[in-house]
C-alpha positions in Angstrom: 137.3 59.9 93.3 140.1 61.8 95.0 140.2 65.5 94.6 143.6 65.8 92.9 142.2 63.4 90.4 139.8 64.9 89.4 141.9 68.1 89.2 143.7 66.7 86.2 140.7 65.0 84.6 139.2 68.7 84.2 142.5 70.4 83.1 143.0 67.7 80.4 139.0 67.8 79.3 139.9 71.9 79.7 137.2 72.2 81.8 136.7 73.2 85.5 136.4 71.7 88.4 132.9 72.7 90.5 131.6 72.1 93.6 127.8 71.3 93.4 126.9 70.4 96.5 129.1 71.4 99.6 126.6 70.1 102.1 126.1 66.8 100.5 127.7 64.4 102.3 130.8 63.3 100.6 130.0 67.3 99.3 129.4 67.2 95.2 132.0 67.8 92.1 131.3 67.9 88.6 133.7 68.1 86.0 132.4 70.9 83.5 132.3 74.1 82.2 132.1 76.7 84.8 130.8 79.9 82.6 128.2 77.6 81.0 126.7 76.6 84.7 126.9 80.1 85.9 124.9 81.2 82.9 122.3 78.5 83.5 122.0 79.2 87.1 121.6 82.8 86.5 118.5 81.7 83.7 117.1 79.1 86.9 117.4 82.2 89.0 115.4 84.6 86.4 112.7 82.6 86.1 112.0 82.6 89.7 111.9 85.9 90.2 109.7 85.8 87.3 107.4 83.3 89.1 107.6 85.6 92.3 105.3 88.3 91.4 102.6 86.5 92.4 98.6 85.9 91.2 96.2 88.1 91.3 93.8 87.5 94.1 90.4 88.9 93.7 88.5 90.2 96.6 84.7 90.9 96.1 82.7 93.8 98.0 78.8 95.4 97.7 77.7 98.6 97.9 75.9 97.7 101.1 78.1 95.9 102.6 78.6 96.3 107.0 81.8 97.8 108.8 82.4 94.3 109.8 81.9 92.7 106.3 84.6 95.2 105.2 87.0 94.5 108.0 87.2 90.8 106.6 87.8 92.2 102.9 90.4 93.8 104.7 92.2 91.8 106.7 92.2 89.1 103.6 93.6 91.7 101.3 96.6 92.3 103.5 97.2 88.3 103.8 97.1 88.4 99.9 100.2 91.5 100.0 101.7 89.6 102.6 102.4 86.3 100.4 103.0 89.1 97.5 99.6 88.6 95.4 98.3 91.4 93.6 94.5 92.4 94.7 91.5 92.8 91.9 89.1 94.4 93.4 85.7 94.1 92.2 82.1 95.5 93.3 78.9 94.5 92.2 75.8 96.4 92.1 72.7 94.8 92.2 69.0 96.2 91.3 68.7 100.1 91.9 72.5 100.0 93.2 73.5 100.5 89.2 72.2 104.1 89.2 74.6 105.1 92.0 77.7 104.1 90.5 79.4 107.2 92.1 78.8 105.0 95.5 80.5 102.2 94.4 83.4 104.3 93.0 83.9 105.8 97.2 83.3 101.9 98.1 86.9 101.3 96.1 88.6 104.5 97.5 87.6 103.8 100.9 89.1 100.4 100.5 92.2 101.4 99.0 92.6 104.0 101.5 92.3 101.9 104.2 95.3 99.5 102.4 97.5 102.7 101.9 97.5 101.1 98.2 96.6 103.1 95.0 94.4 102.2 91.9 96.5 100.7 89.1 93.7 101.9 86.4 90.8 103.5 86.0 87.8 101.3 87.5 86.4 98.9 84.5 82.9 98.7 84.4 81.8 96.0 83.2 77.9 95.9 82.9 77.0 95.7 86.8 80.6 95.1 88.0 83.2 97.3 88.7 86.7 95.6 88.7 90.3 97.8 89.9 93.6 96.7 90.6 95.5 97.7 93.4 98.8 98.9 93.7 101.7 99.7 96.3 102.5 103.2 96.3 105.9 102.4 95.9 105.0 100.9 92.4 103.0 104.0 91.3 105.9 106.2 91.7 108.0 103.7 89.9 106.2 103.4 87.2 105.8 107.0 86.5 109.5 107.9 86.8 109.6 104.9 84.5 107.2 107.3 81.9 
């Protein structure tokens, strides 16, 4: 349908006159109303950023676990921030290992030292596991001038 057409089918329907698809070849009109798409769009685009934040990626360490060993745990958790996942970290003690919980507890710091990230909360213990989730710095201080 010619342009000027459809120009006056959208002033007599007193609606508007959008272009959909500009790359489309013959590039896309439709005849409606303009504040209603905008509105939906902007809903389409919320929900994405919604979906954005990511899953939370769960990365598992010992007490006794090698330099090496760690490295890996490491090099994983920054793939995870890379793509924009949240970490959970979580240790498990095993035997004897329960009665040195403190241990465990420098494990986590080391490892979030390492990251440059920051516990979210207080470690969970949760019979002989440990769970924490990590945090950005950046998100800390947000959400304390938030408070």
């Amino acid at each position: 349908m010619p342009t000027a057409t459809a120009l006056i089918q959208a002033k007599e329907q007193e609606l508007d006159l959008v272009l959909v698809a500009p790359k489309a070849l013959p590039p896309v009109a439709k005849i409606l109303d303009y504040g209603k798409y905008k509105y939906e769009q902007a809903r389409k685009d919320r929900k994405r950023q919604v979906k954005k934040g990511g899953e939370i990626k769960e990365i598992r360490l010992s007490v006794r676990m090698e330099d090496n060993d760690v490295n890996q745990r490491l090099n994983q958790a920054k793939r995870f921030l890379a793509q924009g996942h949240h970490i959970l970290v979580s240790l498990r003690f095993h035997g004897r290992e329960n009665i040195f919980r403190n241990k465990g507890i420098d494990v986590l710091n080391d490892f979030a030292q390492k990251l440059n990230l920051e516990f979210a909360s207080q470690p969970r213990f949760a019979g002989t596991i440990v769970n924490v989730q990590l945090k950005t710095k950046n998100e800390a201080k947000d959400q304390s001038e938030q408070s």
